[in-house]
Structures are given as C-alpha cells and as structure tokens.
C-alpha positions in Angstrom: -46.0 -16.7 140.8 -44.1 -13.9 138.6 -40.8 -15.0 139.8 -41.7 -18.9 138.4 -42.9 -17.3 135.5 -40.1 -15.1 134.8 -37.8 -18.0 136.0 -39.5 -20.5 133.0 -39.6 -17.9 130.5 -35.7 -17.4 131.2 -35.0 -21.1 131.0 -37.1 -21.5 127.5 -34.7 -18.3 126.0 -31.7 -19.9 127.6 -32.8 -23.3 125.7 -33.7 -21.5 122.1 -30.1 -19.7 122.9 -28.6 -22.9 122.5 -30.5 -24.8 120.3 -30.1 -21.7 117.9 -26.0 -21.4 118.3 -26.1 -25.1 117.9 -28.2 -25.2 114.3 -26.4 -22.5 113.1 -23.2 -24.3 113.6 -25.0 -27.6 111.8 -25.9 -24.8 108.8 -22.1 -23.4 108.8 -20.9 -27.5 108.0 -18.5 -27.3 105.2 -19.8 -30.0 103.4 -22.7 -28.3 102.5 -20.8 -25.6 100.7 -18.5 -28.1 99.2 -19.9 -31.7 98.8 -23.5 -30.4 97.9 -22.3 -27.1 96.4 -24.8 -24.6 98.5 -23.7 -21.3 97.6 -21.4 -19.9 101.1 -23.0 -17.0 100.7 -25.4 -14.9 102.8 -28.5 -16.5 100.9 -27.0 -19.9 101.0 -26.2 -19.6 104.7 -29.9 -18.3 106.0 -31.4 -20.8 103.6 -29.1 -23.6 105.0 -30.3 -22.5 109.0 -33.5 -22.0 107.6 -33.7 -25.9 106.7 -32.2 -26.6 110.1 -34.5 -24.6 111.9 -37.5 -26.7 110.5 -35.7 -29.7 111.1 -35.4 -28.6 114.8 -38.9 -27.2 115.0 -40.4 -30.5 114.0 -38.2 -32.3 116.9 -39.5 -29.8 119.1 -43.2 -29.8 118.3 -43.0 -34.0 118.7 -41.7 -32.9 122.4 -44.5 -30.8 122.8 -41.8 -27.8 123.4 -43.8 -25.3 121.4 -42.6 -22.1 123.7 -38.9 -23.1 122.7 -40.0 -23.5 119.1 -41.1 -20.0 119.0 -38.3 -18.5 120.5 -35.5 -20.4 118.6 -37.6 -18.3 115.9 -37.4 -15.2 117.6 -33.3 -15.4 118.5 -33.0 -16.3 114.4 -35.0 -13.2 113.8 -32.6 -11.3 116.5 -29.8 -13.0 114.9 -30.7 -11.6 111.2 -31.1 -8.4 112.0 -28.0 -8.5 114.2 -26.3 -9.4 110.9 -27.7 -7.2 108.5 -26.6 -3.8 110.8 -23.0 -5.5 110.7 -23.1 -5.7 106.7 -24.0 -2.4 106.9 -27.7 -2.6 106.2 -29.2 1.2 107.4 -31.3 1.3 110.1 -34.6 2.6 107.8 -33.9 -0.7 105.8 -33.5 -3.3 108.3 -37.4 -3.4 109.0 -38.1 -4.3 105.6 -35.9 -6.9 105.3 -36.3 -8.1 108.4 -40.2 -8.6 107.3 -39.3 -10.0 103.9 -37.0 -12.7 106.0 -39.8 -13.5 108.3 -41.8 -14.3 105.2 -39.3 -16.0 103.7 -38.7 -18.2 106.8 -42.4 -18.9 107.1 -43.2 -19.9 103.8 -40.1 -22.4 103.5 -41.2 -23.6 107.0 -44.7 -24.3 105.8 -42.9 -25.8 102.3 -40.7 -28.0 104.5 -43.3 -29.2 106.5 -45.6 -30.2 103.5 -42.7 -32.2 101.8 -42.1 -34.0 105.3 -45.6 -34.8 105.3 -45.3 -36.8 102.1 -45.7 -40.4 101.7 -42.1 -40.4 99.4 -40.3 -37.6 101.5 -37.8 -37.4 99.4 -39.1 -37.2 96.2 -41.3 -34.7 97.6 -38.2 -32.5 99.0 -35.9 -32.4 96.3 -38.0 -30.2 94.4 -38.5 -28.0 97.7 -35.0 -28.3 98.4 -34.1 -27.4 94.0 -35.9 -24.1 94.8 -35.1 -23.2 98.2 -31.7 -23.4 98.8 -30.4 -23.9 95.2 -32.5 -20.7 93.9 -33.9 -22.7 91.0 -37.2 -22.6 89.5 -36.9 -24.6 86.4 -35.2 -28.0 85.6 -34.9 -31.1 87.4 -33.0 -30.9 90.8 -29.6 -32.0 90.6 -27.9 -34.9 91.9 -25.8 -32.8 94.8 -29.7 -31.7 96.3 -30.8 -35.2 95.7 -28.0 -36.3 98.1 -29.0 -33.1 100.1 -32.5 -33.9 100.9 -31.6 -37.6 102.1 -29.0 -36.3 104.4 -32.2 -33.7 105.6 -34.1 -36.3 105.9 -31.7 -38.7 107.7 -30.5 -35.9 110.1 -33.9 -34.6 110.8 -34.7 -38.5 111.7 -31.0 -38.3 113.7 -32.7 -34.9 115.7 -36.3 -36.2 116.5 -34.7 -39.5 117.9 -32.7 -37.6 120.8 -36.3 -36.7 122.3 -36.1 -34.9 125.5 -31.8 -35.1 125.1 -32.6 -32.6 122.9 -33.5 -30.2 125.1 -30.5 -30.4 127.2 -28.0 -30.2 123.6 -25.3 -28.2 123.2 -24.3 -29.6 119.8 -26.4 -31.6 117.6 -25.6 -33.9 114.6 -24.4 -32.9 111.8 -24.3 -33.9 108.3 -21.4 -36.1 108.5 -23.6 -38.0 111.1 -26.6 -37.9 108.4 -24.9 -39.0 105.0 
C-alpha cells in the first residue's frame, strides 16, 4: 500500500512539475510584455504566472485533480523562493517574503476566481486585472488590460477545453492561440 502511495504521490509532483514549467513559459510570452505592456519585471512576471496559475487551477478543479492543483502551488512556492536566494535575497528574509507571496497568490487567486464567477467576466476582470498586474488602484483600466483580460478569458476557455489532455501537457496555449 505505501509503495502505491508513494508511487501516486510521485506521479501528481511529476504532473504539477510540468504543468508548472509549462505556465511559466505561457507567463514568459512576449506579447504580454510588449503588446499588452506588463511590466518584464520580477512583479510583472509573478503576477503574469500568478494569472496563469488560476487559469490552470480552475481547469484542474473542473477535472476534479485537486492533489495536482495543490502541488502546482507548492512547486511555484519552491520556484519563488528558488528565485529570490538567486537575486540574492538573505536567507533571514526569504521567509518573509516567501509568506507575503503566498498571500499575495492567494488573495489574487480568490480575486480571479470571483471575477470568473461573474455574469460579464470581463467587465468584472479588467478591474481585477487594472490592479493586479498593472499595479493600479485608481482610474479606469486601460485598453492594453481590456485586450488582456479577453485573451485571459479566451485562453482560460482554450485550457479547460483540453480536459483530461491536460493532464498529459507538456506545453499549453498561449496567448497567440487566445487573442
């Protein structure tokens, strides 16, 4: 029984692996950074996987694939903290970011989810999207995250229609697929 067990929990992390190289690469398109004008820099970039991530999560949660939800979380927690020691983050400080990016990830997650939820998506996201990845509090969102949140919500469409496919991806649409 422990050797199926350890055997499933190996094949779950093996999935989130992937699924996590493969949104980060979605996240690293440069026509987010040029087209839309998302800001290639470290915030831009975790708020750009942090979009993908709830686009995957909600493909994954529709499979039922909870387990590989949670640890495509815990390899873009791995991941972060991986990244902050290489920009030279000190070892007291990484904790505290760490736990300041889990909130961060949680609350935009929970944000992403609610705007999804609406009955006009995208009038609902834009606003999520203005403040979220554009850093903006105030003002209307611009045109460029207008165009953002409808290829969101196109590619997360694209991502919840491969079903179980998914699973099995090494690469997933990107936003050239979703304009």
């Amino acid at each position: 029984m422990r050797l199926l067990k350890r055997l499933l929990v190996s094949e779950t992390v093996e999935r989130a692996h992937r699924l996590y190289a493969a949104v980060v690469a979605v996240a690293r398109s440069p026509v987010y950074y040029t087209r839309y004008g998302v800001a290639d820099s470290f915030d831009g970039r975790f708020d750009m996987i942090v979009v993908h991530l709830f686009l995957l999560d909600s493909a994954l949660k529709t499979l039922g694939e909870q387990d590989v939800s949670v640890a495509v979380q815990e390899a873009f927690i791995r991941d972060m903290d991986r990244n902050l020691r290489e920009m030279g983050v000190g070892d007291l400080s990484v904790g505290k970011q760490i736990k300041s990016m889990g909130a961060a990830l949680l609350g935009r997650l929970q944000a992403y989810r609610d705007a999804f939820a609406a009955d006009d998506m995208r009038t609902a996201l834009s606003p999520v999207v203005w403040r979220n990845i554009y850093r903006r509090d105030e003002g209307a969102p611009s045109e460029a995250c207008t165009e953002l949140s409808q290829t969101l919500i196109t590619l997360g469409a694209a991502w919840q229609s491969l079903g179980d496919a998914l699973l099995a991806a090494d690469t997933l649409p990107g936003p050239e697929q979703g304009s």
